[in-house]
C-alpha positions as CSV (number, residue, x, y, z in Angstrom):
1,X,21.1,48.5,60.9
2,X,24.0,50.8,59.2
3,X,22.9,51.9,55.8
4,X,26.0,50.2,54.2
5,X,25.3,46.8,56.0
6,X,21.3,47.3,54.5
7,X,22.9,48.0,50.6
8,X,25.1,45.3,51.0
9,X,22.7,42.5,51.9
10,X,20.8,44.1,49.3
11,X,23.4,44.1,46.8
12,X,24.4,40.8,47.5
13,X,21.0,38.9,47.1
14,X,21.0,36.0,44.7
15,X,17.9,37.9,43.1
16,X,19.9,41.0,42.2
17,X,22.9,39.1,41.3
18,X,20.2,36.7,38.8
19,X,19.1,40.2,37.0
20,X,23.1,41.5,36.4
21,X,23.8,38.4,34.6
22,X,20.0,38.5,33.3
23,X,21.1,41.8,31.9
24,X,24.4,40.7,30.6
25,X,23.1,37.4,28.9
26,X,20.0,39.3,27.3
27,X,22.6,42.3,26.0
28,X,25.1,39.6,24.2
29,X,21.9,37.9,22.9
30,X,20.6,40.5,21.4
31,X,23.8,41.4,19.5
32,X,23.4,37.9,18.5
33,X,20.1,38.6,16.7
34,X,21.4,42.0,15.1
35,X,24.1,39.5,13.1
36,X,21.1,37.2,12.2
37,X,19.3,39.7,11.2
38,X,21.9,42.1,9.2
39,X,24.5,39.0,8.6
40,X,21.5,36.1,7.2
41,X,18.3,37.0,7.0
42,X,18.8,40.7,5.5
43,X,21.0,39.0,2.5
44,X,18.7,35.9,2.0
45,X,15.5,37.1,1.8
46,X,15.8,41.0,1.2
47,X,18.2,40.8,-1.3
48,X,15.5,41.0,-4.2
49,X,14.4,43.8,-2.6
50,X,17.5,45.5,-2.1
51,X,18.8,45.1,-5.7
52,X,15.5,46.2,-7.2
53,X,16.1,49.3,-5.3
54,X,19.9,49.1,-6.3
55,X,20.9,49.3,-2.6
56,X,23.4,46.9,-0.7
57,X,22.6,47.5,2.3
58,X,19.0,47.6,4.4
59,X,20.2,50.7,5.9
60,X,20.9,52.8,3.0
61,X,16.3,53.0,2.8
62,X,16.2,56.4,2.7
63,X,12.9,58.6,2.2
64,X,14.3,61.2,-0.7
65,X,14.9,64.3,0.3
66,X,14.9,63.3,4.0
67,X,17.3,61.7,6.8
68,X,14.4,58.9,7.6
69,X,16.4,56.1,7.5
70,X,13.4,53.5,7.5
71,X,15.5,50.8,6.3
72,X,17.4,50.9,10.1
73,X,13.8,50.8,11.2
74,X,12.6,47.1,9.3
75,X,16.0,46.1,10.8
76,X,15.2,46.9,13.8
77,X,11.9,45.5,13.8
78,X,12.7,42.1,12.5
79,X,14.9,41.9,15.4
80,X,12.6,42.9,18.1
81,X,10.1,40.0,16.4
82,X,13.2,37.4,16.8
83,X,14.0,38.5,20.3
84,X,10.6,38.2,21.3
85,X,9.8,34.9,19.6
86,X,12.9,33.3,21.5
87,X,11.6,34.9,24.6
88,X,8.3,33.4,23.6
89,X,9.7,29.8,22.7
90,X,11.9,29.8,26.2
91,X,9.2,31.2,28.6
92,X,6.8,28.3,26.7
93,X,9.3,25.7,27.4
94,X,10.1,26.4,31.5
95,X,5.8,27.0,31.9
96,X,5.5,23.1,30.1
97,X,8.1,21.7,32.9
98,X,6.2,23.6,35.8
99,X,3.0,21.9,34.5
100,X,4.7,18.4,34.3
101,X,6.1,19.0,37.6
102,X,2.5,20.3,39.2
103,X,0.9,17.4,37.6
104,X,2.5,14.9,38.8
105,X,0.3,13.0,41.3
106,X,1.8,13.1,44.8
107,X,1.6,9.6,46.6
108,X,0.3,9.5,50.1
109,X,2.7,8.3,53.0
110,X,1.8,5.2,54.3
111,X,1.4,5.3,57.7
112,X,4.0,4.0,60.2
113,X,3.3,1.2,62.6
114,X,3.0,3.8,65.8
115,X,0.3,5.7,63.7
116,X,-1.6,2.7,62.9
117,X,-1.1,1.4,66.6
118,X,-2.5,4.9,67.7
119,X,-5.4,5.2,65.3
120,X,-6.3,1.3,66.8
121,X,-5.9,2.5,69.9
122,X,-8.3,6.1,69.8
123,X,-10.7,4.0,68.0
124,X,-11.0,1.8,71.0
125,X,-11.3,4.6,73.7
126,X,-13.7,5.9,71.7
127,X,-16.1,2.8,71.8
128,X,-15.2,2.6,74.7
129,X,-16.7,6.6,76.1
């Protein structure tokens, strides 16, 4: 098998495909969370914080006399925390639907009328020997 033909049934494999838009959905997600976290949550609950310090902005925390900009760093934070509580509530939710879906008691097939007639019959030859 031609290298080319391996890559492409490679490249092509619904598992491959699953990660690119895995990738793409996680990447627009998480610019979703940087507005919550910069847009919301930074204004409603910081905002004491941030006008005791006489900042508008989470990003202007600066240690004086340095660059450490450890205000970027809280932002950052709080947004891995959402990210991963979301990952946390989804992954929670599909393992509750495999468990419902394990559980569920599987019903035995009833036999058909040629295996009934079959079981009569070995249990007669075998009375029988």
């Amino acid at each position: 098998m031609g290298f080319v033909k391996e890559f492409k049934e490679f490249a092509v494999k619904g598992n491959v495909l699953d990660l690119a838009v895995a990738v793409v959905i996680g990447a627009a997600f998480g610019s979703i969370v940087k507005s919550l976290v910069d847009d919301i949550i930074t204004p409603a609950i910081l905002t004491p914080a941030l006008k005791a310090a006489h900042l508008s902005n989470l990003s202007e925390l600066v240690i004086p006399g340095t660059a450490i900009k450890y205000g970027n760093f809280i932002s950052q934070v709080i947004s891995f925390i959402i990210i991963a509580l979301a990952l946390f509530l989804i992954i929670k939710g599909l393992n509750s639907f495999k468990k419902k879906e394990a559980a569920a008691p599987t019903v035995e097939p009833v036999p058909t009328k040629e295996e009934i007639l079959l079981t009569e019959i070995r249990d007669l030859l075998a009375r029988k020997g």
